[in-house]
Legacy VTK file of the C-alpha trace (Angstrom):
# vtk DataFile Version 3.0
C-alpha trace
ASCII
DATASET POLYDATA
POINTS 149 float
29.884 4.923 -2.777
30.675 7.590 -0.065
28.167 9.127 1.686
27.972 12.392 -0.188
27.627 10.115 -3.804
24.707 8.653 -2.008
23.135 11.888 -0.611
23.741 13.714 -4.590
22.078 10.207 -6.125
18.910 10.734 -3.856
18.613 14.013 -4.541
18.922 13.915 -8.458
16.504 10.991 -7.954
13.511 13.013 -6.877
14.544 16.254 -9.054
14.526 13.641 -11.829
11.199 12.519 -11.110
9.821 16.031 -10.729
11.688 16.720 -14.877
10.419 13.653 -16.476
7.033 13.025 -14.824
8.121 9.133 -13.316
11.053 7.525 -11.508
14.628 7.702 -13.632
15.163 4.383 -15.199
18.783 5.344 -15.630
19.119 5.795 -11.620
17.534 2.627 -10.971
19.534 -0.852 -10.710
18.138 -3.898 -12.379
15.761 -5.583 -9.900
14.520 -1.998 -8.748
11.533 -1.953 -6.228
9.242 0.368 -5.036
7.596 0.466 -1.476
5.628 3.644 -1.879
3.044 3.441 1.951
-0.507 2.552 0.948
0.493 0.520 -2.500
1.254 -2.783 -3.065
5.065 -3.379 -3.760
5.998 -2.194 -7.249
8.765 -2.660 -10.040
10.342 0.486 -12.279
7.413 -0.158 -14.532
4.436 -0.319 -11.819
5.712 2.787 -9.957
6.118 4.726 -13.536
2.287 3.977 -14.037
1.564 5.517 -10.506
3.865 8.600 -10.880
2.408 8.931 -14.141
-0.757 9.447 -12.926
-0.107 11.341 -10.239
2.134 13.802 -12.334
-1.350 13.805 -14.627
-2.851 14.709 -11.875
-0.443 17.739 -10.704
1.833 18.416 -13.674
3.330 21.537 -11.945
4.516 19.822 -8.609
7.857 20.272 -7.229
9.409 17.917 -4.387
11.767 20.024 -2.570
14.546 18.443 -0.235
14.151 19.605 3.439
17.203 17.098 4.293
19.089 14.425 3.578
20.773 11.625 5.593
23.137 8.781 3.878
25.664 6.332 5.105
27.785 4.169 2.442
24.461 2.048 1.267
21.649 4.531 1.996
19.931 8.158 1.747
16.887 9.345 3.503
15.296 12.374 2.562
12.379 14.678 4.218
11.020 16.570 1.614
7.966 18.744 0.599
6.152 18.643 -2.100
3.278 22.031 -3.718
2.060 21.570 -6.707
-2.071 22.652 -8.542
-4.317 19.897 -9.382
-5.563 20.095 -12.873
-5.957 16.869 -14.023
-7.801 13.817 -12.639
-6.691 12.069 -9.382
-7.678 8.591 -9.167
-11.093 9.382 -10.021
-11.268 12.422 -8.719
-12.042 15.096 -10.922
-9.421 18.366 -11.387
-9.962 20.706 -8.801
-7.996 23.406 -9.520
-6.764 23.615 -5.328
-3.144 23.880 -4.703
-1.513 20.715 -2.360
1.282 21.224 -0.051
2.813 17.953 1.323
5.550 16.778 2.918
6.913 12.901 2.970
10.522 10.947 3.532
11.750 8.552 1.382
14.819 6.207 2.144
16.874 5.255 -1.227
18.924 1.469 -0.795
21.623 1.685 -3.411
24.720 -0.309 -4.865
27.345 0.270 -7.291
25.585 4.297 -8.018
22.210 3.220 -8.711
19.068 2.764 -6.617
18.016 -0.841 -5.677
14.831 0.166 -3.711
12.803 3.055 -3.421
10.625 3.501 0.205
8.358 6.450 0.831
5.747 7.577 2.492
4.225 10.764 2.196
0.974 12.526 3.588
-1.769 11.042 1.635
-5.009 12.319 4.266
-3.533 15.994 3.721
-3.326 15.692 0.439
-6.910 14.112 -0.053
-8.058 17.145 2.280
-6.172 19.872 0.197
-8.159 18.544 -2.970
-11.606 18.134 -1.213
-11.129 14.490 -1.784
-12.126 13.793 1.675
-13.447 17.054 4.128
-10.940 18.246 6.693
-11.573 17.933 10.298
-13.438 20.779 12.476
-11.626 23.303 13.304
-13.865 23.773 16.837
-11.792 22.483 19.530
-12.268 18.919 20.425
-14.756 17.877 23.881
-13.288 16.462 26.498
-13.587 13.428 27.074
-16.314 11.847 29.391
-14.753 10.740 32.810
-16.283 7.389 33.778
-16.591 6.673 37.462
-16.907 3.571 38.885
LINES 1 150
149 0 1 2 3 4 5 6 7 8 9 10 11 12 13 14 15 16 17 18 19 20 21 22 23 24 25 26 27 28 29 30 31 32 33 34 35 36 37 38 39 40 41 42 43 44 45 46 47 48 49 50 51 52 53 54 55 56 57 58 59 60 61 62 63 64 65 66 67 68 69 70 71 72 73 74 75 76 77 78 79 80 81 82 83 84 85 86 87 88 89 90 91 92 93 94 95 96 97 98 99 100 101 102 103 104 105 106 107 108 109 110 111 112 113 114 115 116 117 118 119 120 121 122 123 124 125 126 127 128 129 130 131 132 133 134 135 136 137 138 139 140 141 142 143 144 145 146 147 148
């Protein structure tokens, strides 16, 4: 596929996503893997599970593509993602707090489908935004002690 195939598949990929709640099956080539940072490696029907949860989670989020980068067998995208959470979280309860992320993912694809799936996105802010986990102070740090020999 050229380039700008590559570049439209990755980007109907993630709008996909965003429309049905979990990965498009129709996008993804038999064999399809998932490498999403801080899960184990997962197939089409492990990483619908996750999204599913997650878009339980945030049913109103929207991943929007900042850019996109492709050769003949690749696209990378830098994206953000806002969205409300109003459902449960992986045991967290609904909090009602808005999230705004941001994350790349690269796409590996053959013959117009997507053979592998690797993202990472900003879990800690995330957590933060949700009260999951409290957010740093924002008092400026101490210096450092200076040891002296």
């Amino acid at each position: 596929m050229t380039t700008e195939e590559n570049a439209t598949l990755a980007r109907r990929f993630l709008a996909e996503e965003d429309r049905l709640g979990a990965p498009p099956a129709d996008l993804c080539a038999p064999g399809f893997s998932a490498l999403i940072a801080g899960f184990p490696p997962m197939d089409l029907a492990g990483v619908t599970e996750l999204a599913k949860a997650f878009y339980g989670a945030f049913p109103d989020i929207k991943q929007t593509i900042e850019d996109v980068v492709a050769d003949e067998n690749k696209a990378a995208v830098r994206f953000s993602a806002t969205g409300t959470q109003t459902g449960e979280l992986m045991g967290m309860p609904p909090s009602g707090k808005q999230i705004s992320i941001s994350g790349m993912a690269i796409f590996h694809i053959a013959n117009g489908k997507v053979t592998e799936w690797a993202e990472v996105f900003d879990q800690m802010t995330l957590m933060q935004q949700i009260g999951a986990i409290p957010t740093p102070s924002q008092e400026p740090a101490a210096a450092p002690a200076v040891l002296h020999r």
